[in-house]
MIMARVO-780517 format. One record per atom (N, C-alpha, C): y negated, x, z negated. Coordinates in steps of 0.2 Angstrom, whole numbers, plus 5000, padded with zeros to 4 digits. Layout:
<rs>
YXZ
...
</rs>
This chain:
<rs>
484949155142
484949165135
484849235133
484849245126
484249295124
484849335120
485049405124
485549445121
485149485116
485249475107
484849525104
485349585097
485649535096
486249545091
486949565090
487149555097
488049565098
488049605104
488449635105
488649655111
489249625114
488949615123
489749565127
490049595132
490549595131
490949635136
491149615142
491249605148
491049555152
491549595157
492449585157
492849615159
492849555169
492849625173
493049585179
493749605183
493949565184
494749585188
494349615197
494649675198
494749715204
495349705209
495349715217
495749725219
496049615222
496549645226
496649575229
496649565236
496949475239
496549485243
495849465244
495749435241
495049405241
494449445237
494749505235
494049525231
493549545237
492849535235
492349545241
492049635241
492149665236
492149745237
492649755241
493349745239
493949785245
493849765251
493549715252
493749705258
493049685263
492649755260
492049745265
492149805268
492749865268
492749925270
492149965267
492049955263
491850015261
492150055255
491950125257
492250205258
492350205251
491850215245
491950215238
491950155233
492250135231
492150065225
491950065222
491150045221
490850035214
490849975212
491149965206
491349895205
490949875200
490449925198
489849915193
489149885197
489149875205
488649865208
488649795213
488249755214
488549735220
488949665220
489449655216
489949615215
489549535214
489249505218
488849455217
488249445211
488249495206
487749455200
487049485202
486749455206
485849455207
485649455202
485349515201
485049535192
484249475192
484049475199
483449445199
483749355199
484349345199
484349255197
484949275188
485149325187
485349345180
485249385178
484449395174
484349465173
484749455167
485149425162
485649435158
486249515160
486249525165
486549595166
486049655167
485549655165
485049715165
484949725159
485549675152
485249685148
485749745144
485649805140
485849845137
486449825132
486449755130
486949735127
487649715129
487449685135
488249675140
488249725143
488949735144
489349815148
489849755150
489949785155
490249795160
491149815163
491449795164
492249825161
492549805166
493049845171
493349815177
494249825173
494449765178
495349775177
495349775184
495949825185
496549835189
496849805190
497149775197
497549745199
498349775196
498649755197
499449765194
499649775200
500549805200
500849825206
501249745210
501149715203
501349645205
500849585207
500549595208
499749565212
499649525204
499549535198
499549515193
498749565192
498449525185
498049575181
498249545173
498249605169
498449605163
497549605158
497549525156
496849545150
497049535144
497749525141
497849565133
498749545135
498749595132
499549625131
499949615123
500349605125
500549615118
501049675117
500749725111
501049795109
501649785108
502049825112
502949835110
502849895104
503149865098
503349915092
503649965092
503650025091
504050075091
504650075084
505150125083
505450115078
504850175072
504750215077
504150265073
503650235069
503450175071
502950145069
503050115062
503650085061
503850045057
503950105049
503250095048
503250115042
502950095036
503050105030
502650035026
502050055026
501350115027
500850135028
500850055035
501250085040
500950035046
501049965045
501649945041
501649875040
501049835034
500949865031
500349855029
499649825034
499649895036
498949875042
499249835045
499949815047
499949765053
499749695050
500049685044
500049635039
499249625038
498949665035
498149635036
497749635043
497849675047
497449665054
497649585055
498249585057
498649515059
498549445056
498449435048
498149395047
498549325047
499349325050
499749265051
499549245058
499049305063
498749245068
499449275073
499849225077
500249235081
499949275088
499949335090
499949385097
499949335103
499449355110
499449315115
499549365120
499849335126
499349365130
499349355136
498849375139
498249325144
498449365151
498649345157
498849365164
498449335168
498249355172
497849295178
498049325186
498049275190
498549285197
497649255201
497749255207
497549245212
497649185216
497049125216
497149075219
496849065226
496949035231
496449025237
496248985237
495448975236
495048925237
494448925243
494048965245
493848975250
493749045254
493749055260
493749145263
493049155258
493149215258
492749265255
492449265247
492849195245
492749185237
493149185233
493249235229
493849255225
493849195217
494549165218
494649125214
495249135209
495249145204
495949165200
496149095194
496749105192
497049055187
497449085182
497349075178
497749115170
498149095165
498549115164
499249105158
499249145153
499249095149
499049115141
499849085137
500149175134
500749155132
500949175124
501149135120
501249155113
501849235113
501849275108
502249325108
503049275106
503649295107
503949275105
504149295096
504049235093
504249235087
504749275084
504749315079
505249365076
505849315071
506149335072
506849285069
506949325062
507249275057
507449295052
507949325049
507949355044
508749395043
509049335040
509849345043
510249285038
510549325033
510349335026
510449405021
511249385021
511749315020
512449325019
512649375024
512449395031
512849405035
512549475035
512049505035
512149555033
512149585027
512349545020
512649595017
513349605018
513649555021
514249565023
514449625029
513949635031
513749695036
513749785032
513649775026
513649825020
512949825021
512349815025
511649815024
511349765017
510949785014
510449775009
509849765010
509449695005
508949705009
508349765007
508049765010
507449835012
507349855017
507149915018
506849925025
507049905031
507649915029
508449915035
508149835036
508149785034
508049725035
507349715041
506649765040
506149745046
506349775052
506849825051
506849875058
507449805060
507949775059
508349745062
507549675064
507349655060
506749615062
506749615069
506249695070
505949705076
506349695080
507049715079
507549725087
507949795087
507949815082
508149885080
508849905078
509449925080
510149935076
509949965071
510549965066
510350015058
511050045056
511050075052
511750105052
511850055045
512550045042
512650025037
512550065031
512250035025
512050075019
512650135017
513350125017
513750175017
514150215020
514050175029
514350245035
513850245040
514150275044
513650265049
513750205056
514050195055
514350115059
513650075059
513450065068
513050025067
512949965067
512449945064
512449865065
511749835069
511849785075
511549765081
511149715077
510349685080
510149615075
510349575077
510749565083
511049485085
511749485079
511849525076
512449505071
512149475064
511449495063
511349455057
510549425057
510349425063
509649375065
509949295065
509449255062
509549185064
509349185073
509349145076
509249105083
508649075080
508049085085
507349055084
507548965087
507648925084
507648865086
506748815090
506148875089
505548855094
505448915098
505248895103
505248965107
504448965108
504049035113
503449005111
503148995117
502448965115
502248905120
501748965128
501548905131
501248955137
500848895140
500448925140
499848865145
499548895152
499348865157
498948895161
498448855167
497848885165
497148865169
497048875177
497048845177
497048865188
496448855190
495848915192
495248895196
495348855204
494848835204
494648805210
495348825217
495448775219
496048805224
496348745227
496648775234
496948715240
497748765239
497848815237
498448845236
498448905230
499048925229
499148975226
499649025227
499449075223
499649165228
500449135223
500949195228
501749195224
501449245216
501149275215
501149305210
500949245205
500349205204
500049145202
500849085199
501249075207
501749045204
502349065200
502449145199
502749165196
502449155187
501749165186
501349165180
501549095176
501649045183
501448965179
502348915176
502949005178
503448965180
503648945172
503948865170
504248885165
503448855158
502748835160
502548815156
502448765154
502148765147
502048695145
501548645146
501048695146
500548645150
499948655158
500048625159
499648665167
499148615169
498348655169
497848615171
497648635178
497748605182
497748605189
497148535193
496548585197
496148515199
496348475202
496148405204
496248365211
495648325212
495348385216
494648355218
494748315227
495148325228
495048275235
495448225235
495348175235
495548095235
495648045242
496048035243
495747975250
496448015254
496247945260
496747955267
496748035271
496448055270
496348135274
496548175270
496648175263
496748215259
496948295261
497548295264
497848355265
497348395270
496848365275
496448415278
495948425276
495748375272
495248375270
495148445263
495848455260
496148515255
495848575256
496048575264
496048645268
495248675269
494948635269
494148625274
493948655268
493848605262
493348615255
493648665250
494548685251
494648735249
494748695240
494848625240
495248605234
495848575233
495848535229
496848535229
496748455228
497548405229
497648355229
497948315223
497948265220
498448235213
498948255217
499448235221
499848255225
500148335224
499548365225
499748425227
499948475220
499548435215
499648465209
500348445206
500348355206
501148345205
501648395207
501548415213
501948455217
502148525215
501448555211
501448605210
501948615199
501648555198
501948555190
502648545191
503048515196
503648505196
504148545200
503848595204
504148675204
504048715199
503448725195
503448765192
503648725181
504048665182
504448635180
503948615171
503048625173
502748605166
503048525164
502848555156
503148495153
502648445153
501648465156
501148425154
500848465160
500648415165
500048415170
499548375169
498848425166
498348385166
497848405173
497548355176
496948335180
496348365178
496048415180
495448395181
494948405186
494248445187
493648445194
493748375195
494048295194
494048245199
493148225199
493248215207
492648195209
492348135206
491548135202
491048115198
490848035203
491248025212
491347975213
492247925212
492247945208
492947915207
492847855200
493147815201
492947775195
493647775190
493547755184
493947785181
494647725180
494547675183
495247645186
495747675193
495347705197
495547765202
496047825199
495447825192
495947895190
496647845188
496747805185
497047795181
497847785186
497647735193
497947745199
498147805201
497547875201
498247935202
498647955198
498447935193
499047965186
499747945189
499747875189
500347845190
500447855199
500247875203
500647895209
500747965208
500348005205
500748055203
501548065201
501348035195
502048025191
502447995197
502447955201
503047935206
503047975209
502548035212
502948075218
503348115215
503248135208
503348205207
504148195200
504348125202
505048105195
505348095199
</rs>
């Protein structure tokens, strides 16, 4: 396709075990060259408008691709709540982790969890003016998570004394490439989600060896995997294009048996 207009940022996760720079032994890493993209079957990467951007492995075998800002109390000033109030838009903050999957030697596979910021609570105004707090400013900084002194001493006051409790908490999803397992860091990413999309391309009586060989995962295996990591929704997909769609319907429901 024909880059003319926009420029695209085209961020790669470094580091691992599977990445194929580290682990050819060589001396310097240039993570700008080399990394599979054959300019001559994509010349799309010789073009001036994609750049190129690496992520760093984390100390926890994670990579972090958007984060969500901790506010300072400095921050909170109405000059900045303004700009946060128009950057922001009402769109709820995400943010996007990816962990490390195996699916074949030498082919680096990763899967990623995508999670809502948690929701800011509300002030219960009876209870803090019972607090001798008023509303105003004192009212965002407890928002955020901030003690305040009371309007007439200096006695503080905590925001669990006058926050409501968020009665929805927020949601988290997560996409798993190609894979016959996944790394502890991957399972720590998926623990607790709501929805998990996990493949089950190998079918049939040999399943589990057959896992290992092709380097994909099992209905089984994936049951197995959504009911450790406690999703409230495992969906299927990669199934194999010879599978008829009463077959699928079949795994659904041996799933749901192995894994209730």
């Amino acid at each position: 396709s024909k880059i003319k207009y926009i420029t695209i940022i085209v961020y790669e996760l470094t580091g691992g075990q599977n990445d194929p720079v580290e682990n050819k032994g060589h001396g310097k890493k240039d993570y700008n060259k080399g990394r599979g993209t054959h300019t001559f079957i994509y010349p799309e990467f010789r073009n001036p408008n994609l750049i190129r951007r690496t992520i760093p492995m984390n100390a926890d075998g994670t990579w972090t691709l958007e984060e969500i800002e901790n506010i300072s109390q400095s921050d909170i000033s109405a000059d900045a709540l303004k700009k946060e109030a128009y950057s922001n838009s009402g769109i709820q903050k995400i943010s996007i982790k990816a962990g490390e999957v195996n699916h074949l030697p030498g082919i680096q596979t990763f899967g990623y969890a995508v999670e809502e910021a948690p929701f800011e609570r509300r002030i219960d105004i009876g209870k803090a003016q019972a607090c001798g707090i008023s509303p105003g400013p004192k009212f965002r900084l407890l928002k955020k998570g901030f003690p305040v002194k009371m309007d007439e001493t200096d006695q503080m006051i905590q925001p669990d004394q006058v926050l409501i409790p968020n009665t929805v908490r927020p949601r988290k999803f997560a996409l798993l490439g190609d894979n016959c397992a996944i790394s502890k860091s991957m399972e720590s990413l998926i623990q607790g989600v709501d929805v998990l999309v996990q493949e089950a391309t190998i079918i049939g009586e040999n399943g589990g060896k057959d896992s290992l060989i092709r380097g994909h995962s099992t209905p089984s295996r994936a049951g197995k995997m959504a009911c450790e990591s406690k999703a409230n929704v495992l969906l299927l997909n990669h199934i194999s294009c010879s599978v008829q769609m009463d077959e699928v319907n079949e795994l659904i429901v041996q799933v749901a048996k192995e894994t209730n």
